[in-house]
C-alpha positions in Angstrom: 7.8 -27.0 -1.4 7.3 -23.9 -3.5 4.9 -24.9 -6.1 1.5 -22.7 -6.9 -0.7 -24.5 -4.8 1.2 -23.7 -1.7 0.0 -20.1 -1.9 2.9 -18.9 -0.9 2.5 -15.5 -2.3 -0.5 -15.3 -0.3 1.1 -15.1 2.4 3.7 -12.7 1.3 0.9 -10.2 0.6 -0.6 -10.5 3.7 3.0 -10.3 5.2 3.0 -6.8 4.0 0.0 -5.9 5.5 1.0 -7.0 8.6 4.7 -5.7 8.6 2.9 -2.4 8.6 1.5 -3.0 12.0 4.5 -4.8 13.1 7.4 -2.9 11.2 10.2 -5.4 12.9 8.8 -8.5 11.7 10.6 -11.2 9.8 9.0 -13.9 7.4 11.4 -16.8 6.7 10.4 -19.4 3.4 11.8 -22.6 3.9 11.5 -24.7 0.7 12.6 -25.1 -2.7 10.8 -25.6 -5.9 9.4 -23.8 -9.4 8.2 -21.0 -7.6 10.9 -19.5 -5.5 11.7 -16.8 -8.6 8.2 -15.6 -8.6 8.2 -15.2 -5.0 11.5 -13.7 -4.5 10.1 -10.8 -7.4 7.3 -10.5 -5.3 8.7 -9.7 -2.2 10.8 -7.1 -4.3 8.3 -5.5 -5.9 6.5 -5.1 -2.2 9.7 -3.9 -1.1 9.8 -6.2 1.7 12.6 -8.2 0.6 15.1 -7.4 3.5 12.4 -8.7 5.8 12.0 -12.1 4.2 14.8 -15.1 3.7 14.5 -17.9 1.5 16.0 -21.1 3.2 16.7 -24.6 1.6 18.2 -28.2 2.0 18.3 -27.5 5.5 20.0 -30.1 7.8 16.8 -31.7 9.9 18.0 -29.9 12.8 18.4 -26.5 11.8 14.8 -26.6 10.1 13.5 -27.9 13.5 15.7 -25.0 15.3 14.2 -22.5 13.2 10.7 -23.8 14.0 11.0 -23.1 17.7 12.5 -19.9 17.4 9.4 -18.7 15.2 6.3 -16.8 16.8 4.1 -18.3 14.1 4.1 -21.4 11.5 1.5 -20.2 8.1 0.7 -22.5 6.0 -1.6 -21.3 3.2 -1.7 -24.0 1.3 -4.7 -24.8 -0.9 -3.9 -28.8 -0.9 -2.3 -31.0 1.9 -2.5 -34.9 2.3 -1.7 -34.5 6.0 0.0 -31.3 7.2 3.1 -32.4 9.3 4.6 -29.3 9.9 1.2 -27.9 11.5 1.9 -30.7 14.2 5.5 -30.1 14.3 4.3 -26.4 15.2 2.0 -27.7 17.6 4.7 -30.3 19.3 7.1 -26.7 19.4 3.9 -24.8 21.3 4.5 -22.6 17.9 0.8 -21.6 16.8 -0.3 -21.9 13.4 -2.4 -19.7 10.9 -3.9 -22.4 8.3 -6.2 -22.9 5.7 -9.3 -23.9 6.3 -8.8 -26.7 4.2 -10.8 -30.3 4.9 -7.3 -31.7 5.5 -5.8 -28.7 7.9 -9.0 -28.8 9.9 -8.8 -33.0 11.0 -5.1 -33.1 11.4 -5.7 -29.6 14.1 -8.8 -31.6 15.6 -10.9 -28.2 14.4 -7.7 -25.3 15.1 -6.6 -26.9 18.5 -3.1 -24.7 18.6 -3.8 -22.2 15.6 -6.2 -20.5 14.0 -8.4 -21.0 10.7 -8.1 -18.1 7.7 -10.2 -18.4 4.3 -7.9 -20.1 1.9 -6.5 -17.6 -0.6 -8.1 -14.7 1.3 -5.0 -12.2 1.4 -7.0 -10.1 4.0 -8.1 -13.1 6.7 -4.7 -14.5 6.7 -3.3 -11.2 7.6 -5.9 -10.4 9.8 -5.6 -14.2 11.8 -1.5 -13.5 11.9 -1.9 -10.2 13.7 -4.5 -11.5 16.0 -1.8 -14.2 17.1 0.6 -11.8 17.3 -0.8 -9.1 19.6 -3.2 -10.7 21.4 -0.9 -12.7 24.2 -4.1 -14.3 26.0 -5.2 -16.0 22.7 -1.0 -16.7 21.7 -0.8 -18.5 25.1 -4.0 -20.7 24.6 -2.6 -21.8 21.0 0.4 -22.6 22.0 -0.5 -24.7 25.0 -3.8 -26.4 22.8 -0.8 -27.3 20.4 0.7 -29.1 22.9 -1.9 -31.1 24.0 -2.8 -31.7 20.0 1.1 -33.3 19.5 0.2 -35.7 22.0 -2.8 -37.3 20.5 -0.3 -38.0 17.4 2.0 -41.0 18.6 4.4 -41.6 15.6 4.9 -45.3 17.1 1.2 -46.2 17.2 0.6 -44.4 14.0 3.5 -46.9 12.0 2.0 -49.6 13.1 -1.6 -49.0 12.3 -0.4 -48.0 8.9 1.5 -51.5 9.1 -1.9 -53.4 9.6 -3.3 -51.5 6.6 -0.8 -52.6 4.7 -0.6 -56.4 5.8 -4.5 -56.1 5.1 -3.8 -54.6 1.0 -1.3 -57.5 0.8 -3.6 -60.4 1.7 
């Protein structure tokens, strides 16, 4: 969703510094919401606009296509209850740049697949995407951490414990 506490335009700033580094990269938004305006100007002003793409109301399997055909999942968030996507990354051996947010940090068992940047820290985040980025050895050990992480989250097992919870509420 883009809504402020997403930080979205975090990491369109430290896009910019990257793409300096990188000049062929491409940043693709996927989401919808109140701030997609404010973004979009951003990106103009920056004049990086013909390297990023806004994409909505994807079909399941076109957003999961574009996940695995990203080097990188960000999420810069300032507030997550869980942080799916980072273990849809994971799952995808896509590594992740996160913030270090109490949330981000248990569902990645501590950055198993991805790294760690200072939430709202324009500089970090571009500094953590470019280390992914250029540095194979490290890309290679997120990506195969990842994999182990997706494991350790059995959608099956998870239902049903969430079942027993609320069975438990009930009585």
């Amino acid at each position: 969703r883009l809504v402020s506490y997403k930080k979205v335009d975090t990491l369109i700033w430290a896009f910019a510094v990257v793409k300096k580094k990188i000049p062929n990269l491409k940043l693709v938004i996927v989401g919808t919401g109140p701030e997609e305006s404010k973004l979009k100007q951003i990106a103009q002003m920056i004049k990086i606009v013909k390297s990023v793409s806004f994409v909505k109301n994807l079909p399941r399997y076109e957003l999961v296509k574009i996940l695995k055909s990203s080097h990188i999942l960000c999420l810069p968030s300032e507030i997550e209850g869980f942080g799916i996507c980072v273990i849809e990354a994971a799952a995808a051996q896509v590594p992740y740049v996160i913030s270090d947010i109490d949330s981000l940090k248990e569902v990645s068992k501590n950055g198993k697949g991805g790294l760690f940047f200072k939430t709202g820290n324009i500089k970090d985040l571009s500094e953590k995407i470019e280390n992914l980025l250029l540095d194979k050895n490290l890309y290679d050990k997120k990506s195969e951490e990842g994999l182990t992480l997706s494991k350790f989250y059995k959608w099956d097992e998870i239902a049903k414990k969430t079942e027993v919870v609320y069975k438990s509420l009930l009585k």
